[in-house]
C-alpha positions as CSV (number, residue, x, y, z in Angstrom):
1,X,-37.1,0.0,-105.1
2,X,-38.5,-3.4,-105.0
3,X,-35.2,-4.9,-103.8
4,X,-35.0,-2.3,-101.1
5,X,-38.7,-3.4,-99.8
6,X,-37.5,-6.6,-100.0
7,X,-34.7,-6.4,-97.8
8,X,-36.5,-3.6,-95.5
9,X,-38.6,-6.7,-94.8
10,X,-36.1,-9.2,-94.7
11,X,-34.5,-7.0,-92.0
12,X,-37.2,-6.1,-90.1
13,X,-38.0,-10.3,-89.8
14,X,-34.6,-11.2,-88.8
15,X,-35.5,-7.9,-86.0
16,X,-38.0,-9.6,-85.2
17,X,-36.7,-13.4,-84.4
18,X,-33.6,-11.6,-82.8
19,X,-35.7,-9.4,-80.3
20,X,-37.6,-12.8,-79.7
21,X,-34.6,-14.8,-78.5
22,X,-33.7,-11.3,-76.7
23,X,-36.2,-11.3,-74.7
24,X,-36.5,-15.3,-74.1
25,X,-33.7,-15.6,-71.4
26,X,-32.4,-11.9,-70.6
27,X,-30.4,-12.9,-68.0
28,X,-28.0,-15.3,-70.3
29,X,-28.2,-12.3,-72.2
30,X,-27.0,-9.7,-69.9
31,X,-24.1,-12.6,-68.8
32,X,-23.2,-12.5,-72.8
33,X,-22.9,-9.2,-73.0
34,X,-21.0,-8.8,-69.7
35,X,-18.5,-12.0,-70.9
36,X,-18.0,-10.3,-74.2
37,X,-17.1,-6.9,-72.3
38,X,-14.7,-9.0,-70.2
39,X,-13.1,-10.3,-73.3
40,X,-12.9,-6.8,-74.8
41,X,-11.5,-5.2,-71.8
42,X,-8.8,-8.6,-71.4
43,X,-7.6,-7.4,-75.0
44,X,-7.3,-3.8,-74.0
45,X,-5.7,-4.5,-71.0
46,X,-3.0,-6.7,-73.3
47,X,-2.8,-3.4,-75.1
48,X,-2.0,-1.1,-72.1
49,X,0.6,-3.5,-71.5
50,X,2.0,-3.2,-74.9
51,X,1.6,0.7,-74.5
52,X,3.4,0.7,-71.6
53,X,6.3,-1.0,-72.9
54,X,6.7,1.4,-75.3
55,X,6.3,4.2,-72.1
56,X,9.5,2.3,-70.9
57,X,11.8,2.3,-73.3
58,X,10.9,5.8,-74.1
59,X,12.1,6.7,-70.4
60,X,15.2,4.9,-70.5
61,X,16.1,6.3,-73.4
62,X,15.3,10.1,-71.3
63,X,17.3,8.9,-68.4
64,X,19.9,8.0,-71.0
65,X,19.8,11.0,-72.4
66,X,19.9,13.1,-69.6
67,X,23.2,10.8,-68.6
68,X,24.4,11.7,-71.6
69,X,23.8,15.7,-71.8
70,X,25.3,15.7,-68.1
71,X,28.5,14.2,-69.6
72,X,28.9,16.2,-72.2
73,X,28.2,19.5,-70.1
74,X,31.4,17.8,-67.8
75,X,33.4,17.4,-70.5
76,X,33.1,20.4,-72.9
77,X,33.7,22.2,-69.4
78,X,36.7,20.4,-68.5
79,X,38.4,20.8,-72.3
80,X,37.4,24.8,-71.8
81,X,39.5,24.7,-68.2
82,X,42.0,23.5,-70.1
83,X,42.5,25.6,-73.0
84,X,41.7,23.5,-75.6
85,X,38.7,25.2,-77.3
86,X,38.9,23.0,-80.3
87,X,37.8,20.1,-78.5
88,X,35.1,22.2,-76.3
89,X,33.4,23.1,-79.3
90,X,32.8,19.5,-80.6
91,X,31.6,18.6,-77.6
92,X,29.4,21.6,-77.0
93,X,27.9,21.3,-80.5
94,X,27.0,17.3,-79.3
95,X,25.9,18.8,-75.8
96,X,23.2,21.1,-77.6
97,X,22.5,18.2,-80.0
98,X,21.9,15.8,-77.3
99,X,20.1,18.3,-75.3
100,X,17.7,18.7,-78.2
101,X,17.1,15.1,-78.4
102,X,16.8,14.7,-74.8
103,X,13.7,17.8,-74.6
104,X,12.5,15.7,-77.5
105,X,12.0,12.2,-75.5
106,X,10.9,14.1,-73.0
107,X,7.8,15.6,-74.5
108,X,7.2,12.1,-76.1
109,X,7.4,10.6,-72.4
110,X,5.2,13.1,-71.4
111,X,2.6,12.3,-73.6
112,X,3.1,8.5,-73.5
113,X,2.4,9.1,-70.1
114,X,-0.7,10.9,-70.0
115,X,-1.7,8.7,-72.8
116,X,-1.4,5.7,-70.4
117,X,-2.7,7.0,-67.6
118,X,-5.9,7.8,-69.7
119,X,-6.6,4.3,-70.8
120,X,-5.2,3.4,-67.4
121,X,-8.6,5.3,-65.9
122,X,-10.4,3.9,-68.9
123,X,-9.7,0.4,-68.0
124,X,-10.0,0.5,-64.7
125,X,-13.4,2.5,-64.5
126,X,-14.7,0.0,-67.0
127,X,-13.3,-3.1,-64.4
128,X,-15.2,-1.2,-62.5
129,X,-18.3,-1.1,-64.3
130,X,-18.4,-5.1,-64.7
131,X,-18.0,-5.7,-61.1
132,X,-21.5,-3.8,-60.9
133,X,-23.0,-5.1,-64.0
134,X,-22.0,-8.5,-62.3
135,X,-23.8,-7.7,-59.3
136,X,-27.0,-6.6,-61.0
137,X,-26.7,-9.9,-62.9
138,X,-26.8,-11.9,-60.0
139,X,-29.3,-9.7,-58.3
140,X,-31.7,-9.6,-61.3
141,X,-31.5,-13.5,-61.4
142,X,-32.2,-14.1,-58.2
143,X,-35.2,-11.6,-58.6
144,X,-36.7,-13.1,-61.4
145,X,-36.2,-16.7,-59.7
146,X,-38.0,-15.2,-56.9
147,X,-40.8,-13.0,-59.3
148,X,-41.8,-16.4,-61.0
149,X,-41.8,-18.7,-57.7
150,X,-44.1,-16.3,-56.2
151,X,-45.9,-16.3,-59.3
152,X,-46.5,-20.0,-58.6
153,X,-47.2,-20.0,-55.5
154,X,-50.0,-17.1,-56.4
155,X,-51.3,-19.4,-58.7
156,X,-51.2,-22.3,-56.4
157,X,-53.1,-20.2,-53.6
158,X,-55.8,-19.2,-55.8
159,X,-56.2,-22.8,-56.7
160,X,-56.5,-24.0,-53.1
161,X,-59.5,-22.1,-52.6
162,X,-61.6,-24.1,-54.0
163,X,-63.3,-22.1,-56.0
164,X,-65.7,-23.3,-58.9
165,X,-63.5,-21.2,-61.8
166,X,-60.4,-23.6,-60.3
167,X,-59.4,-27.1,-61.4
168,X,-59.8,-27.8,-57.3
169,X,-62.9,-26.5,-57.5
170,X,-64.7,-28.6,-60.3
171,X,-63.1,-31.9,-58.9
172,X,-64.6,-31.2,-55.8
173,X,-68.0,-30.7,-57.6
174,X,-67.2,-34.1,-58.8
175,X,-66.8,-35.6,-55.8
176,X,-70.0,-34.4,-54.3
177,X,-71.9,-35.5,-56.8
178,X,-70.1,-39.3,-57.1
179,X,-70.8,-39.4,-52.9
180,X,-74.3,-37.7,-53.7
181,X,-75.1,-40.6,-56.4
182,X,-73.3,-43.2,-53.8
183,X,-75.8,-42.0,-51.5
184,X,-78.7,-42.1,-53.7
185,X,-78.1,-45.9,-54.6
186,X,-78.1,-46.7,-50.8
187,X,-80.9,-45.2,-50.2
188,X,-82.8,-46.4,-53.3
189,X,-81.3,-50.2,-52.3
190,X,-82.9,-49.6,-48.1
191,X,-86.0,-48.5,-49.6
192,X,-85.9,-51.2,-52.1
193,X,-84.8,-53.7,-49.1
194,X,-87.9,-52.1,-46.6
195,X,-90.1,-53.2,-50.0
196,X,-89.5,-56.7,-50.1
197,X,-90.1,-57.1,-46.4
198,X,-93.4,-56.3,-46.2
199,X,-94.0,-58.7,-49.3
200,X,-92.6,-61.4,-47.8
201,X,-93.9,-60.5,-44.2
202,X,-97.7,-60.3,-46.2
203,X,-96.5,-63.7,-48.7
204,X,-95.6,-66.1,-45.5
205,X,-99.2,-64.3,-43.7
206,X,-100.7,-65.8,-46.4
207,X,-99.2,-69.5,-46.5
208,X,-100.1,-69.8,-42.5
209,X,-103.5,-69.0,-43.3
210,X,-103.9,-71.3,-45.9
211,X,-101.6,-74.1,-43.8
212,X,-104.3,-73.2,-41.3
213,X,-107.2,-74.3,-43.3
214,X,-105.5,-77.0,-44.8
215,X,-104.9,-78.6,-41.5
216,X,-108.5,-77.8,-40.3
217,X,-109.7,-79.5,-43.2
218,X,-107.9,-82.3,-42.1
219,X,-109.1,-82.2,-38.9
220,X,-112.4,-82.0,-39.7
221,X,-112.0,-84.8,-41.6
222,X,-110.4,-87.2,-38.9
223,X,-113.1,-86.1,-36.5
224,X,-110.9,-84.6,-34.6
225,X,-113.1,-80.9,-35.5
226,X,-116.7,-80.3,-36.3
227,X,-117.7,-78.5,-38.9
228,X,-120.0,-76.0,-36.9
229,X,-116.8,-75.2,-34.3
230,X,-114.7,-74.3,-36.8
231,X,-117.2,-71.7,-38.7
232,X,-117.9,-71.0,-34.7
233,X,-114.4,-70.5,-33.8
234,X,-113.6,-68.4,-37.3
235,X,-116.2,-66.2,-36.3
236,X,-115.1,-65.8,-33.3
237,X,-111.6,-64.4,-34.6
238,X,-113.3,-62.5,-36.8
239,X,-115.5,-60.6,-34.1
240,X,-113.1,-60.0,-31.5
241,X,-111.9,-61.8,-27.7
242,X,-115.4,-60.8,-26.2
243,X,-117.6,-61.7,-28.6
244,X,-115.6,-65.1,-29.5
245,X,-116.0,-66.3,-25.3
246,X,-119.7,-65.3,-25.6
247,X,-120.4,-68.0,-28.1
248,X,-118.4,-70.5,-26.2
249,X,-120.2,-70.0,-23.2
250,X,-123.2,-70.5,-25.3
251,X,-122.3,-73.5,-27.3
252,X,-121.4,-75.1,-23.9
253,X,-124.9,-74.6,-22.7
């Protein structure tokens, strides 16, 4: 009992590997099978030809036969035309003989014959058969070529849409967001850029203004300024055009 489990199970693995490579190229299966046929059917048709070898020599030994039992029929008629009845006899008694023998190879032809012509169909309906099989072959290649090429190309459409689910899809998200980060960093480096600007536009504001009052100091102290214009004059920049000609006019007076 155990052994039969054992092998129950052995057989239904090897079943299992074999229905595997079965099914892994059919095609080269199908042109196996069809190869294996043609070998079959070369080795019956090497046996029809034997067969009908056989079919010939069974009909010349009829047609020598027949020769033979019209010979005899001549001749036993001939020796009874003559009157010698003795010699008739024999050959009558070979004439039935031979006539027995010759109904025998006859029958055997017959059925040789038939025989022949029965595997003849045989062989021929199964040439026949291959031819097809050998057609569906090519035809179910080129299908499944075709099948799994337009497959791919499925595939290949789906992935040209773009979408997010697709390989296409997510790179593209990756490029948006390295041009969306490219962006960013220019934008961050103008800002950054307008910045420093303005600190330099206030920074040298600051140096003339203190040039300014460095070289009124030294004006001031080469005589070349009084101390009462310049507070008169910074005032006057402080307070406006207007108000700044209003206390010229009145200095002058």
């Amino acid at each position: 009992m155990i052994l039969g489990k054992f092998w129950s199970a052995f057989r239904a693995q090897i079943n299992k590997i074999a229905n595997v490579f079965w099914e892994a190229d059919p095609i080269a299966q199908m042109q196996y099978e069809h190869d294996r046929a043609v070998e079959q059917l070369k080795e019956g048709r090497q046996g029809l030809e034997t067969y009908r070898a056989l079919v010939e020599r069974v009909a010349r030994q009829v047609a020598a036969g027949k020769d033979h039992v019209q010979k005899l029929e001549i001749q036993t008629k001939e020796y009874l035309k003559a009157g010698q009845r003795e010699a008739a006899g024999k050959f009558a008694l070979e004439y039935e003989k031979a006539k027995k023998d010759l109904a025998a190879n006859e029958q055997q032809l017959n059925l040789h014959e038939e025989a022949y012509g029965n595997n003849l169909k045989k062989i021929q309906h199964a040439t026949r058969k291959l031819g097809e099989v050998r057609e569906k072959i090519q035809k179910y290649d080129a299908d499944l070529k075709m099948s799994a090429a337009e497959a791919e190309v499925a595939a290949l459409a789906q992935s040209f849409n773009l979408d997010v689910t697709t390989d296409f899809g997510q790179l593209e998200q990756v490029i948006q967001g390295k041009i969306d980060k490219n962006r960013a960093r220019t934008r961050v480096a103008a800002d950054l850029s307008q910045e420093g600007i303005e600190s330099i536009k206030a920074e040298e504001s600051v140096e003339k203004a203190m040039a300014e009052e460095a070289l009124k100091g030294f004006e001031i102290e080469l005589g070349m300024r009084s101390p009462e214009t310049t507070k008169l004059a910074d005032s006057a920049k402080d307070l406006g055009p207007a108000v700044s000609e209003k206390a010229t006019q009145t200095t002058r007076s």
